[in-house]
C-alpha positions, 0 to 999 in steps of 0.5 A: 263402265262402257256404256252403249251409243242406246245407253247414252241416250237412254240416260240422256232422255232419262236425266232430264224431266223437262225434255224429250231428249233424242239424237237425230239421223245427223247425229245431232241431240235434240231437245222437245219441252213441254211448250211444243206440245198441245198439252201438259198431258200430251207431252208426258204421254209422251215423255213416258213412252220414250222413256219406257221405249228408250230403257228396252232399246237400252236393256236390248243392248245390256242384254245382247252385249252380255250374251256377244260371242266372237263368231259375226253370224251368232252374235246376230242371232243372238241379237234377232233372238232377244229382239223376239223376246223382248217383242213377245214380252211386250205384247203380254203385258200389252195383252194384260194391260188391256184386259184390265183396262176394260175391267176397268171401263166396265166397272167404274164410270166414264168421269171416274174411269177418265180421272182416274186414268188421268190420275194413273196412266198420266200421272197428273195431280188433282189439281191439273185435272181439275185444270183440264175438266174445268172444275174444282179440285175437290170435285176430282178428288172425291171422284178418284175416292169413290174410284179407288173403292170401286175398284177394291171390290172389283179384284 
């Protein structure tokens, strides 16, 4: 199967968890860990928008590739058109995304709702919250337990 330079990339960064993998203007692949970053939990923020960044450049491609016609003037508003696409689509779920969150904010406390992000959006363990609020981990536990009910009430 051929693959497109995005693809590659994609999958490079992909491949590996314990890197941001990325290929400069020279051309040059390049690696960024953990250790270069302020924390574990900025490097995986991290980590996660440019995977999630990388897949839609990557499907951008599949998707202008599928639809690439002989004509050179089409095959760029093929491409300018699924741009559009993808840029509006990304915006609903930003939009939804936000709406949920702030239904989240409102209906759970401050420590439940920054566990809980923790816990979710970054995906950190129990244990590494704990790490990072300087308190036990039965202490986030509990707070993700009471979270979760909260939340079952509210949708």
């Amino acid at each position: 199967m051929f693959l497109s330079e995005d693809q590659k990339d994609y999958a490079r960064n992909k491949a590996d968890k314990t890197a941001l993998v990325y290929k400069d203007r020279n051309g040059q692949i390049n690696r960024l860990t953990v250790q270069q970053f302020k924390s574990k939990k900025e490097f995986l923020k991290w980590k996660r928008f440019s995977d999630e960044s990388y897949h839609g450049i990557s499907n951008g491609d599949e998707c202008f590739y599928k639809h690439r016609v002989s004509i050179g003037s089409a095959e760029q508003e093929i491409k300018e058109e699924d741009f559009e696409q993808e840029t509006e689509y990304r915006q609903s779920v930003l939009q939804r995304y936000h709406v949920v969150e702030e239904k989240l904010r409102k209906g759970l406390t401050r420590k439940q709702f920054r566990r809980f992000k923790m816990y979710v959006e970054d995906q950190l363990t129990e244990d590494e919250i704990a790490e990072i609020e300087k308190v036990g981990q039965s202490s986030v536990s509990y707070s993700l337990l009471k979270a979760e009910e909260r939340i079952k009430k509210m949708f």
